[in-house]
C-alpha positions in Angstrom: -72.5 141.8 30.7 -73.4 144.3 27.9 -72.7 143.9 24.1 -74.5 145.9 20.9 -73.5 145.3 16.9 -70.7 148.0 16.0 -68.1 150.2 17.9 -69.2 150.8 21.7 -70.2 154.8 20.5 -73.6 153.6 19.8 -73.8 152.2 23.6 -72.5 155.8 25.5 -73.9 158.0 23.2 -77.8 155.9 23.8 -78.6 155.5 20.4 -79.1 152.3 21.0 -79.5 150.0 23.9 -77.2 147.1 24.9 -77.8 143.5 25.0 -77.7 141.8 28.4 -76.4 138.4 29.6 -75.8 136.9 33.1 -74.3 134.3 33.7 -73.8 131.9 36.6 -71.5 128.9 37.2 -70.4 128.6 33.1 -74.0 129.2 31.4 -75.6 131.9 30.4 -79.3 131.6 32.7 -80.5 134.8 31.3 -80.4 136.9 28.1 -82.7 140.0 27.4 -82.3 141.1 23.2 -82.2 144.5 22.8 -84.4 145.9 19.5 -82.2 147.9 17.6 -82.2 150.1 13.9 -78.4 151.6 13.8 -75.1 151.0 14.4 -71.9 153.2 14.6 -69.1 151.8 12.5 -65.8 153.1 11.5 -64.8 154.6 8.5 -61.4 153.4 6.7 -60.4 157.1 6.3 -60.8 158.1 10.3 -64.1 158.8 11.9 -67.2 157.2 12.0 -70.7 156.8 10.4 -74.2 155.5 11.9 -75.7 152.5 10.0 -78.6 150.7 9.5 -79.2 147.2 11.0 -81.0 144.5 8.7 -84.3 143.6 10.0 -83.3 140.3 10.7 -80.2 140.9 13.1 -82.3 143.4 15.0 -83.6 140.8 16.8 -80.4 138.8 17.2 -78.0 138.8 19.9 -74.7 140.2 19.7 -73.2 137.6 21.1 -73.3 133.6 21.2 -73.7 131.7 24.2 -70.8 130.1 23.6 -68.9 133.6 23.3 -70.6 134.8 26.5 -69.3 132.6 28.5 -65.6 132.5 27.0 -66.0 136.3 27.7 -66.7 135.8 31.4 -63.9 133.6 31.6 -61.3 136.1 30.3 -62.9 138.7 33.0 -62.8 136.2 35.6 -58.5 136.0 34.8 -58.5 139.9 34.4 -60.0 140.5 38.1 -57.7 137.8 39.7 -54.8 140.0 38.0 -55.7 143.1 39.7 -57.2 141.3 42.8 -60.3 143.5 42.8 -63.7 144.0 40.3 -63.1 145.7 37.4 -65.1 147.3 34.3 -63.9 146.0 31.3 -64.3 147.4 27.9 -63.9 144.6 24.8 -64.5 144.6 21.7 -64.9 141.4 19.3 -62.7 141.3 15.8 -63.4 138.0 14.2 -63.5 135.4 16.7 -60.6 137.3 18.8 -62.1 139.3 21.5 -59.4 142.6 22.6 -59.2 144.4 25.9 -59.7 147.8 25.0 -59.8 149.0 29.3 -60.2 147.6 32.4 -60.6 149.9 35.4 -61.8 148.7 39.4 -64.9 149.1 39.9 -64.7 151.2 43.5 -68.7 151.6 44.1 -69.4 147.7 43.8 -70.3 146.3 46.9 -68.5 143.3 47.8 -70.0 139.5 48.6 -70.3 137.6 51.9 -67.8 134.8 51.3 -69.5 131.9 51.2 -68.4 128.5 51.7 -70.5 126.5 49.0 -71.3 127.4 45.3 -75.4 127.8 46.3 -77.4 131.0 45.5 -77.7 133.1 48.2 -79.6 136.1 49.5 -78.2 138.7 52.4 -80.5 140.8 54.2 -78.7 144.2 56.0 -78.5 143.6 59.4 -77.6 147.7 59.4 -80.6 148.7 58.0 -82.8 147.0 60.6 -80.6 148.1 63.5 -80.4 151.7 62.6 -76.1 151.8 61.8 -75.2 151.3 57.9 -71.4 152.8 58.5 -68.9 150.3 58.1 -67.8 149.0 61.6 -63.9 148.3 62.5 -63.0 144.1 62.1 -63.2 144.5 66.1 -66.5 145.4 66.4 -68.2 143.9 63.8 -66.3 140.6 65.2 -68.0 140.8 68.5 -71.4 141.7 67.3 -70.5 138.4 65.1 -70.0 136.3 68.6 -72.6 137.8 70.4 -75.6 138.1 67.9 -78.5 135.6 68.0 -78.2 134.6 64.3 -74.7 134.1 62.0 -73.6 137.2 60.5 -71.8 136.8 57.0 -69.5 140.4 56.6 -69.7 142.3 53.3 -67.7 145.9 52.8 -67.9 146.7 56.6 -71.3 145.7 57.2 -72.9 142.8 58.6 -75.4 140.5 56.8 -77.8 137.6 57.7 -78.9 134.9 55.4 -81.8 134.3 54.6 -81.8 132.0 51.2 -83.4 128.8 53.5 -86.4 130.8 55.0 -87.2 132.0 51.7 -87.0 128.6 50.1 -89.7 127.4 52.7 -92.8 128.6 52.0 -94.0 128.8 55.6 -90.9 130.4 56.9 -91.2 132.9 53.8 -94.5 134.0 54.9 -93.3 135.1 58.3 -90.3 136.2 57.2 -91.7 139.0 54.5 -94.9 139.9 57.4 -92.0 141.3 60.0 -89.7 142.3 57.3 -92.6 144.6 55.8 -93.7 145.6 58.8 -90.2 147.3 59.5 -88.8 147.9 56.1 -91.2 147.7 53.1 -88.2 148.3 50.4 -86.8 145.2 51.9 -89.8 143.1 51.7 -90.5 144.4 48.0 -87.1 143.7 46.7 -86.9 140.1 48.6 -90.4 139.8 46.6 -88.3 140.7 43.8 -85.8 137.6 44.2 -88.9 135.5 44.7 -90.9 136.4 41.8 -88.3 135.5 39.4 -88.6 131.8 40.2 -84.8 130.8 38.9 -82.7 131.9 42.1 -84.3 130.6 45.3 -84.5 126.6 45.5 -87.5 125.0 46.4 -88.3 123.3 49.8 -91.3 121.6 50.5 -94.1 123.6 52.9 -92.4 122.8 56.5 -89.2 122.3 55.0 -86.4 124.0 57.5 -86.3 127.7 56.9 -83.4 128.6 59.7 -84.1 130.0 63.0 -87.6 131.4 63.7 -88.7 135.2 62.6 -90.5 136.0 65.2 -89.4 135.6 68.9 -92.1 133.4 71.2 -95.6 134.5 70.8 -97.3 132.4 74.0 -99.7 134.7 75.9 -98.0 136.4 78.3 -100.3 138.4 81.4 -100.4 141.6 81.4 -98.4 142.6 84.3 -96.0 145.6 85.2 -93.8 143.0 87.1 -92.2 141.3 84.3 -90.8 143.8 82.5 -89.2 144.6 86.0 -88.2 141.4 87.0 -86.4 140.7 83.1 -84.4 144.3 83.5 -83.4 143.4 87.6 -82.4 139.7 86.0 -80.2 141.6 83.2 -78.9 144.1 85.6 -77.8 141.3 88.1 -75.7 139.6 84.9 -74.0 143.4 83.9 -73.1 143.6 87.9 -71.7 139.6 87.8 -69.7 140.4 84.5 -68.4 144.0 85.5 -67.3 141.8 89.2 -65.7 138.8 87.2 -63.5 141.0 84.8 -62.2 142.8 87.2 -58.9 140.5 87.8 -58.6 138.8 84.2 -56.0 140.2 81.6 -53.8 138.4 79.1 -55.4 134.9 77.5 -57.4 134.2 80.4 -59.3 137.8 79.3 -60.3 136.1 76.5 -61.3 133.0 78.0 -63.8 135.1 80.4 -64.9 137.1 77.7 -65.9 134.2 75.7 -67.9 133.0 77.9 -69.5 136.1 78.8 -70.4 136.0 75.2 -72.6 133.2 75.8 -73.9 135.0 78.9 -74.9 137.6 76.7 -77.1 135.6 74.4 -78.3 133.6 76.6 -79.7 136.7 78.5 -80.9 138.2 74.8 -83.0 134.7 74.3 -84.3 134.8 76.7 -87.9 133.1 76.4 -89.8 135.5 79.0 -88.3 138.8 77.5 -89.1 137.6 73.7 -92.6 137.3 75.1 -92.5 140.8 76.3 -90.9 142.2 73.4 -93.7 140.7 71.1 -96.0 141.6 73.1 -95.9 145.1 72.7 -95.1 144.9 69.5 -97.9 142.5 68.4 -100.7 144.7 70.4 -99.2 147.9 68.8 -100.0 145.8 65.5 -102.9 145.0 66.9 -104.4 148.0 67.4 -103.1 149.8 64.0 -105.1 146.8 61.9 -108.3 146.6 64.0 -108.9 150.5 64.8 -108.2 151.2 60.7 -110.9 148.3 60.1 -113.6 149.7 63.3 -112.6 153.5 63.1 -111.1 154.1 60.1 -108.1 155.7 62.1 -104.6 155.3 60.6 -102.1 154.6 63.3 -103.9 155.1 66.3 -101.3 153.2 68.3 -99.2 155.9 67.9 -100.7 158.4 70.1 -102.0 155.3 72.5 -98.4 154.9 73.2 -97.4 158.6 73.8 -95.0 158.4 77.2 -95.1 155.0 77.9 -93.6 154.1 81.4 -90.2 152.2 81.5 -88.9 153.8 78.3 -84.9 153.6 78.8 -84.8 155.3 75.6 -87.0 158.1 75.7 -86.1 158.5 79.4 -82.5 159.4 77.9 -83.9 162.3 76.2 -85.8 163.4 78.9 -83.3 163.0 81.3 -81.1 165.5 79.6 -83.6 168.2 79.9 -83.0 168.0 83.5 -79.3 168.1 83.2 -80.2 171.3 81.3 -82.4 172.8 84.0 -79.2 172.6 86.3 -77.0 174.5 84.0 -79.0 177.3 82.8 -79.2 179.1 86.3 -75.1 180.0 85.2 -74.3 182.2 82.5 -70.7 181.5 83.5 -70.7 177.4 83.2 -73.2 178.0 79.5 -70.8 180.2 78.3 -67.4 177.9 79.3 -69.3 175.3 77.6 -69.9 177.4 74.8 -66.3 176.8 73.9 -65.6 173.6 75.5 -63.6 171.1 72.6 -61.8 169.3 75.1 -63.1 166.0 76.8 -61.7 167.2 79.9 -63.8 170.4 80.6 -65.7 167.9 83.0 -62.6 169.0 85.7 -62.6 172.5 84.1 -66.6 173.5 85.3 -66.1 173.8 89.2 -64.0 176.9 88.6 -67.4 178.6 87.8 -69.9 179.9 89.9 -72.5 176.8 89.2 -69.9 174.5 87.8 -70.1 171.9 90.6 -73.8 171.4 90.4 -73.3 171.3 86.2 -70.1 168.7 86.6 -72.3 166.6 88.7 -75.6 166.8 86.5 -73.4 165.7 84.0 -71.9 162.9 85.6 -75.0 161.6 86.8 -76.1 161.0 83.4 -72.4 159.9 82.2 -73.3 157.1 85.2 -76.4 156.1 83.7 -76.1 156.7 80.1 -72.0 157.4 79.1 -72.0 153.7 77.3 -74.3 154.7 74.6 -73.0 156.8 71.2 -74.1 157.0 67.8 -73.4 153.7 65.7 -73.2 152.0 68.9 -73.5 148.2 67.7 -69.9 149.1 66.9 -67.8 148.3 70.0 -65.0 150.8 68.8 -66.8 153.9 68.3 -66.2 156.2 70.9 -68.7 156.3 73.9 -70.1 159.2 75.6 -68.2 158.4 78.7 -65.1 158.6 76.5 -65.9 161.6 74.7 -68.7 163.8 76.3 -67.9 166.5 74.4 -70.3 165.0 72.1 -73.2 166.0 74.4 -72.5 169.9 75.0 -74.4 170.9 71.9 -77.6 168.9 72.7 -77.3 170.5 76.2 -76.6 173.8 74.6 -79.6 173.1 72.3 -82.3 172.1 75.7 -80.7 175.2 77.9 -81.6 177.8 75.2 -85.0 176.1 73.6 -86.6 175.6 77.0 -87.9 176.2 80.2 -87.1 174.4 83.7 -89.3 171.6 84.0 -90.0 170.6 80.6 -89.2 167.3 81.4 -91.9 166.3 83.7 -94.3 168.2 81.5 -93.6 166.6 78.3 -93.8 163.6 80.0 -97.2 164.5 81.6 -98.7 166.0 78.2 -98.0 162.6 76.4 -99.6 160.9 79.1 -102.6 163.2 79.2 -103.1 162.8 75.6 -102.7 158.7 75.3 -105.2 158.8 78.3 -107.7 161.0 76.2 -107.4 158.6 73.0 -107.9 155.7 74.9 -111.0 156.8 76.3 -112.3 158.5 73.0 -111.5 155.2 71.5 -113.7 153.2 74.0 -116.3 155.2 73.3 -116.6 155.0 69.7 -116.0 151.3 69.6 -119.1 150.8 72.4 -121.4 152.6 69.7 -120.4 150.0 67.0 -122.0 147.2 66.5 -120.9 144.1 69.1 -119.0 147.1 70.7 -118.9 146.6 73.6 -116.9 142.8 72.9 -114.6 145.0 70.3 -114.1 147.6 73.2 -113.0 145.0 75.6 -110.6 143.8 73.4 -109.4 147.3 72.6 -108.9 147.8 76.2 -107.0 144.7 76.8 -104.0 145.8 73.7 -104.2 149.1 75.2 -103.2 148.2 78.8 -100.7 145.3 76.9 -99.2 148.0 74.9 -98.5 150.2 77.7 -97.3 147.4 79.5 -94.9 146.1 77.8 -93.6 148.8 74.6 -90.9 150.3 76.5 -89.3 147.2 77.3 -88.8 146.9 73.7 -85.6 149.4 74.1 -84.1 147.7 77.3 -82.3 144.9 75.5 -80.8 147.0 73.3 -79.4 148.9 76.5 -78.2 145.8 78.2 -75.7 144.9 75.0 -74.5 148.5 75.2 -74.2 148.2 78.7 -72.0 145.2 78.3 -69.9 146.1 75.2 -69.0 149.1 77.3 -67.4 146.3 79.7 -66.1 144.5 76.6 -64.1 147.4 75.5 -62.7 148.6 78.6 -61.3 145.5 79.5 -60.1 145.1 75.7 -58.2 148.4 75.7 -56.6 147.7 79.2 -55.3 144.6 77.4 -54.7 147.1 74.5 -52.4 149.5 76.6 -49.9 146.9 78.1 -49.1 145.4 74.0 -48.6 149.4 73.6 -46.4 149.5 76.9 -44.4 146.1 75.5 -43.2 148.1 72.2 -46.6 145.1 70.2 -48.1 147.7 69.0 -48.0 152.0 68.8 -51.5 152.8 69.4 -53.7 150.6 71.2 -56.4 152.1 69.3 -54.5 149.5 66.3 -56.6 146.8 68.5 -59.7 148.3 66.5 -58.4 146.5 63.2 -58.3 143.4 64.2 -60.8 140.4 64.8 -61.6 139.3 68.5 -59.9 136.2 67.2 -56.8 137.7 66.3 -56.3 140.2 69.0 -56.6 136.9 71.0 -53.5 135.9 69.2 -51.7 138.7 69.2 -52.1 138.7 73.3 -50.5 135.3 73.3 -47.6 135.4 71.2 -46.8 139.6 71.9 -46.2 139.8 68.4 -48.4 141.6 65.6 -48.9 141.5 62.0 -48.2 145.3 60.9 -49.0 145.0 57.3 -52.0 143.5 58.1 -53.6 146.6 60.5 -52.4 148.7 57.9 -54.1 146.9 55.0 -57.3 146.9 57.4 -57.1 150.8 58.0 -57.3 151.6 54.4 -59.8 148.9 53.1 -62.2 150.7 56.3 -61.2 154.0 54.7 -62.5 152.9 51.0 -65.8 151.1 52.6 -67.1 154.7 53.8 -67.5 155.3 49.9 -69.9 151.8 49.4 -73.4 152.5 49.9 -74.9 148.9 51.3 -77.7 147.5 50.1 -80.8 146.3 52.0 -81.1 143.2 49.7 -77.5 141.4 48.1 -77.3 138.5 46.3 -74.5 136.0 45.9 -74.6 137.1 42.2 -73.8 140.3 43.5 -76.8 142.1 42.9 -78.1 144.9 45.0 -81.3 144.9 45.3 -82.7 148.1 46.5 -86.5 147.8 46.4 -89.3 150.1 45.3 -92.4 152.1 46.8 -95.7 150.3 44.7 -97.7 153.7 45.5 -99.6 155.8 43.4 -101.0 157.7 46.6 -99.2 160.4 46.9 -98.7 164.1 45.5 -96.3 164.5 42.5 -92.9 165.5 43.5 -93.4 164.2 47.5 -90.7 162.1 48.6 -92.5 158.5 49.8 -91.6 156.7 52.8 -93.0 154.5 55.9 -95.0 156.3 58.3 -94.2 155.5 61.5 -95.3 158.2 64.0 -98.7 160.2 63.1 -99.5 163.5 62.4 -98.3 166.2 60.1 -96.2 168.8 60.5 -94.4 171.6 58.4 -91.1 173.5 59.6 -87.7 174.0 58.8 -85.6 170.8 57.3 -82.1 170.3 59.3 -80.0 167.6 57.4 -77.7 166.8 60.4 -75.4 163.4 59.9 -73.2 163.8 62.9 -75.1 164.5 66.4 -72.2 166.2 67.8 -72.5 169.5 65.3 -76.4 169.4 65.9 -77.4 173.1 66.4 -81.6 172.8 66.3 -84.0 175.6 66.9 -87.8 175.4 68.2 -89.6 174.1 65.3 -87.0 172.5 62.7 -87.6 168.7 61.5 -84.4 166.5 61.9 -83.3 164.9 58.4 -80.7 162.1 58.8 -79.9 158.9 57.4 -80.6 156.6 60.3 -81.1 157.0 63.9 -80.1 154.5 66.4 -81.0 155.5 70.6 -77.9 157.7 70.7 -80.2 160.2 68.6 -82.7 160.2 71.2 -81.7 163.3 72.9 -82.0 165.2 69.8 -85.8 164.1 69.6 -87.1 166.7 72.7 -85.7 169.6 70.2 -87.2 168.6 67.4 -91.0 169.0 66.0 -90.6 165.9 63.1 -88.7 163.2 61.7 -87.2 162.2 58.5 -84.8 159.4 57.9 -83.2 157.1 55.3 -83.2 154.1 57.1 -85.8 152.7 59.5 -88.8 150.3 60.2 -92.2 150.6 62.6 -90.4 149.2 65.3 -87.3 150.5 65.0 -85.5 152.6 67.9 -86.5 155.8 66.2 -89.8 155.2 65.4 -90.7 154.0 68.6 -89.1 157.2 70.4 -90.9 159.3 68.0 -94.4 157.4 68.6 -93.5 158.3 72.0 -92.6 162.2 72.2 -95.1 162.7 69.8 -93.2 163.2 66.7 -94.4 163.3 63.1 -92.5 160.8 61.6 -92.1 159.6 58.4 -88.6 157.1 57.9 -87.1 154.8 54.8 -87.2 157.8 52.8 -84.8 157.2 50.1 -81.8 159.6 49.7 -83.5 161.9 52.0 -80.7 163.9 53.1 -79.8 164.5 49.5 -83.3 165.9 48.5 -83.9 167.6 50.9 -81.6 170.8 51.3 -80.5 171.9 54.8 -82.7 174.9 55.5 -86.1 174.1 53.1 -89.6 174.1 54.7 -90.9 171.1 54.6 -94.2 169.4 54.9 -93.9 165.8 56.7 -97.6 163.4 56.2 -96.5 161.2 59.3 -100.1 159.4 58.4 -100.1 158.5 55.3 -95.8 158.6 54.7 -95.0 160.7 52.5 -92.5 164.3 52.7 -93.2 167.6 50.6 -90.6 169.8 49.9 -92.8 173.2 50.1 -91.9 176.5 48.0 
C-alpha cells in the first residue's frame, strides 16, 4: 500500500515518493517512511499549489497503523465485490477514508490456493522445465497426478513449494546448490526471501525440509549397460500400457489410467535411473569446478560432451537431417511442400515423382518421434503426429542449408573434437603437479560423463511417450460424449480436470458454463507473465544478476554451452514459422526438446528461460552451440534481424552496431 501527505498529484507526477506499508494477517509487519519537502494541495478557487512540508512530518508516516490496517480491510470488501484484484485509489478527509477508483488489476499474478494461513514460497515448475505458457485444466491436471512432487496451480502454471526446505537449513543448502546451478535468478531471489529473516519459519538443522533435492547420489559403475537396460525397462512399461488401454473406455478408462499414473512414477523414481541421471550431471559438474581450478578452463565439460551416444534428444535433430536427404533428390515433393498447410499432405506426396520415399521418411520419424511438440508437458497441445505440418519448415530449412550426409558428419565432428579435448586435457593435467592422480580422476568423469549424459533426456521422452497414450485414449472417450449430444467439441475435454472429465464420463452430463468460464480465464492467463519466485503475499520475485563482469549495454545471462559466436539474431516464438539461414543465432523464450530440430540450423543460442542442465542447454553442449540462456526479456531486446555477439563462456550477449 502507498500513501504521501496531500492530493495523489504529488505521487504520479514523482515529486515526491510514497510511503509503503504491508501488511499481513491484520498488522502492519513492515513500513518504509518516505523523506519528503512538498506537497500538492488544492486551492479553494480550483487548481492546485505545491507546498512545503514542516521538517518534523517529513519524517512521519502518512498513515497510522491503526489506519493501515482499517484501509486493507475496506480493500479486502472492495475485491470480494468485484471478485478479482483491484487498484484502488483513496484518499483520507478527516478520519473518513473515500474511494476515489478502483480498477482490476489484469497483470497481477494470481496465488496457489492454499489450505492454511502459513507463509509460503512457490518456485516455477515452468521455468525449470522449459514451458512457461499457461497449460489447459486437462493438462496441467495430469502433469499434477503424475509429477514426483505436489504441484499447487497459479494463472495456468504449475508451482512447487518449497517454504519447508527453506525453513531447514540443511535442506536449504541443497536446495539453492541445484537451484543455482540451473537458474541463478531463482536462487538469488529465493536468497532474497531468506535474507529478510521475517517470512520463512525456522526449523532446527535436520528438521524436515520435504522431499529430497537431489535424486540418489550412490556410486553407480560406469557401464554402457545401464542406461540400456533403464530405457528397455521403460520401453517394456509404454508397450504393457499402450496393450492394456486398448479395450478400456467409459469409467473403467479412468480406473486404468489411474493406475497407470502410478506406473508412471513409479518408473520416473526409479532408484537406478536417478543414479544415472546424477551421474552425468554430477561428473559434468565435476569437471567444470575441477578443470577451472587445474586448467583455468571455463566449461570444459561442454566440448567433452560434444555427441554423446544415446542422446534421444539430439538424435531427433539429427534424425531429421536424414529425412531431409531423402527429399531433396525431388524438386517436385520440395516444392508441394512448399505450399503444404494441410495435415493431410502426408496422403497428398506419392502423386510426385519421389513422394513415396518422402511420405515414408516422414513417417518413419512420425513413428519414432510424432508424440513430441513444443510445450509438450501440456497433454493438450497438439502433437506432431497430429499436426505434422508443424515440421515442413524445419525440413524446408535442412533440404536448402545442407548437403546429404550431414548427419553422420556432424555427429562424427563432435565426436572428433570431444576426443581431441579429452586427450589435450590428460595431458596438461599429467604436467601438473600430482598429475598423474588428478588425470586419473579426470579420466574417470570423462568416461562417466559420456556414459551416462544422454540418458538425462530419456525420461523426459518416456512421459511424452506415455501422455501421447493418455491423450488418445482421452479423446476416444472425448468423441463418443460428442457422438451422445455431452458435449460439441471433444476438444471441450481440454477445459476440464482429469477429475472432472471422470465425472462427466459417468453421469453423460456437463457443466457448459463452467468450460466456458475455463476458456476465457485461459484466454486472459496468456497476458500474465509468471514469476520464477511467488510468494503467498503475492510477491513476485524475479531475481537479479550480482555481476559487474561484463561490458556496458551486454545483455547478462547463464552460460551454458561454450564459445563465442557473432551472426544474425532470429527472434522466433513459434517453431512452426521458423525460416533460419546458415549462420543466424536462434532467440526465443524457452526451449523444451521439441526445439531440438531447430538446433542443426542454427550457429548459437539465446533464451529467456533455462538452466545448465536444462533440455536446451544440454542439446546445445552437444551440437556445439554457443549458448548463453536466462537472458531476461531477450526476445524484446534483441530485434529480429540484429548482429549479435553471443560470450557462451563467460554469459553474456552484445547487441553489435
Amino acid at each position: 500500500m502507498d500513501a504521501s501527505f496531500g492530493l495523489g498529484e504529488a505521487l504520479v507526477s514523482g515529486l515526491v515518493n510514497p510511503d509503503v506499508f504491508k501488511v499481513r494477517d491484520g498488522e502492519v509487519v513492515t513500513e518504509t517512511v518516505a523523506a519528503r519537502q512538498r506537497a500538492v494541495h488544492a486551492l479553494p478557487a480550483g487548481g492546485t499549489q505545491e507546498v512545503a512540508i514542516g521538517p518534523q512530518r517529513q519524517e512521519q508516516p502518512a498513515l497510522t497503523d491503526a489506519q493501515v490496517v482499517r484501509l486493507v480491510q475496506l480493500g479486502r470488501r472492495i475485491e470480494a465485490h468485484f471478485g478479482r484484484p483491484q487498484d484502488i485509489e483513496w484518499c483520507l478527509a478527516g478520519e473518513d477514508f473515500q474511494i476515489v477508483q478502483s480498477r482490476p488489476i489484469t497483470t497481477l499474478f494470481p496465488i496457489p490456493a492454499a489450505r492454511d494461513r502459513e507463509n509460503h514460497v512457490y518456485v516455477s515448475v515452468g521455468h525449470q522445465q522449459m514451458m512457461t505458457d499457461p497449460m489447459k485444466p486437462l493438462g496441467l491436471s495430469v502433469w499434477q497426478l503424475t509429477a514426483m512432487a505436489p504441484m499447487h496451480e497459479a494463472g495456468g502454471r504449475p508451482f512447487v513449494d518449497v517454504t519447508r526446505r527453506l525453513a531447514s537449513p540443511a535442506s536449504r543448502a541443497s536446495l539453492l546448490d541445484v537451484v543455482g546451478r540451473g537458474d541463478p535468478l531463482i536462487r538469488d531471489a529465493l536468497e532474497t526471501v531468506i535474507d529478510r529473516g521475517d517470512f520463512i519459519p525456522a526449523l532446527p538443522d535436520g528438521g524436515p525440509g520435504g522431499p529430497p533435492v537431489r535424486g540418489a547420489s550412490a556410486p553407480i559403475e560406469t557401464d554402457p549397460a545401464i542406461a540400456t537396460e533403464l530405457i528397455e525397462r521403460s520401453q517394456a512399461s509404454i508397450a504393457a500400457l499402450r496393450r492394456g488401454i486398448r479395450t478400456k473406455t467409459g469409467p473403467a478408462l479412468f480406473d486404468f489410467l489411474l493406475e497407470a499414473f502410478q506406473e508412471h512414477k513409479r518408473v520416473l523414481s526409479d532408484p537406478l535411473s536417478m543414479q544415472a541421471i546424477m551421474a552425468g550431471m554430477e561428473a559434468t559438474w565435476w569437471l567444470n569446478d575441477q578443470l577451472q581450478e587445474w586448467l583455468g578452463e571455463k566449461n570444459a565439460a561442454d566440448t567433452l560432451t560434444l555427441s554423446a551416444p544415446g542422446n534421444v534428444t539430439s538424435e531427433m535433430g539429427l534424425a531429421l537431417l536424414d529425412v531431409a536427404d531423402v527429399i531433396r533428390p525431388h524438386p517436385q515433393v520440395v516444392a508441394f511442400l512448399q505450399g503444404a498447410e494441410d495435415d493431410g499432405f502426408l496422403d497428398e506426396l506419392p502423386k510426385f515423382a519421389g513422394g513415396t520415399e518422402a511420405r515414408d521418411a516422414i513417417e518413419a520419424y512420425l513413428d519414432r518421434y510424432g508424440m513430441r511438440c513444443v510445450g509438450e508437458i501440456d497433454l493438450t497441445r497438439p502433437r506432431w503426429r497430429e499436426r505434422p505440418t508443424t515440421l515442413v519448415p524445419v525440413i524446408l530449412d535442412n533440404v536448402r542449408n545442407f548437403e546429404p550426409g550431414a548427419a553422420k558428419r556432424r555427429f562424427e565432428q563432435g565426436r572428433q573434437e570431444a576426443q581431441k579435448k579429452a586427450q589435450e586435457v590428460l595431458e596438461h593435467l599429467r604436467a601438473l603437479p600430482d598429475g598423474e592422480h588428478k588425470a586419473n580422476q579426470t579420466k574417470r568423469m570423462i568416461d562417466r560423463v559420456r556414459t551416462f549424459i544422454g540418458y538425462r533426456e530419456y525420461p523426459k521422452y518416456g512421459i511424452v511417450s506415455r501422455y501421447f497414450v493418455y491423450k488418445q485414449a482421452l479423446l476416444e472417450e472425448a468423441e463418443r460424449l460428442v457422438q451422445a449430444n455431452v458435449l460439441p467439441e471433444k476438444e471441450d475435454v481440454f477445459y476440464l480436470t482429469f477429475g472432472e472429465l471422470h465425472n462427466v464420463v459417468r453421469s453423460n452430463q456437463v457443466d457448459d458454463k463452467l468450460i466456458q468460464q475455463r476458456k476465457d480465464a485461459f484466454r486472459s492467463y496468456h497476458a500474465l507473465t509468471p514469476p520464477r519466485v511467488l510468494t503467498s503475499d503475492g510477491e513476485a520475485i524475479a531475481g537479479a544478476y550480482r555481476r559487474d563482469d561484463v561490458p556496458a549495454g551486454a545483455l547478462i545471462g547463464l552460460p551454458v554451452s561454450a564459445g563465442t559466436i557473432e551472426g544474425r539474431a532470429r527472434i522466433i516464438l513459434d517453431m512452426a514459422q521458423a525460416d533460419l539461414e546458415p549462420g543466424d543465432i536462434l532467440v526465443t523464450a524457452h526451449t523444451d526438446p521439441a526445439w531440438t530440430p531447430l538446433f542443426v540450423d542454427i550457429t548459437g543460442l539465446v533464451t529467456e528461460v533455462g538452466g545448465l542442465m536444462t533440455h536446451g542447454a544440454v542439446i546445445a553442449r552437444e551440437y556445439g552451440l554457443p549458448a548463453v540462456v536466462g537472458v531476461v526479456d531477450a526476445t524484446r531486446l534483441i530485434p529480429d534481424g540484429q548482429r549479435i555477439r553471443v560470450h557462451g563462456n563467460d554469459g553474456y550477449v552484445e547487441i553489435l552496431p
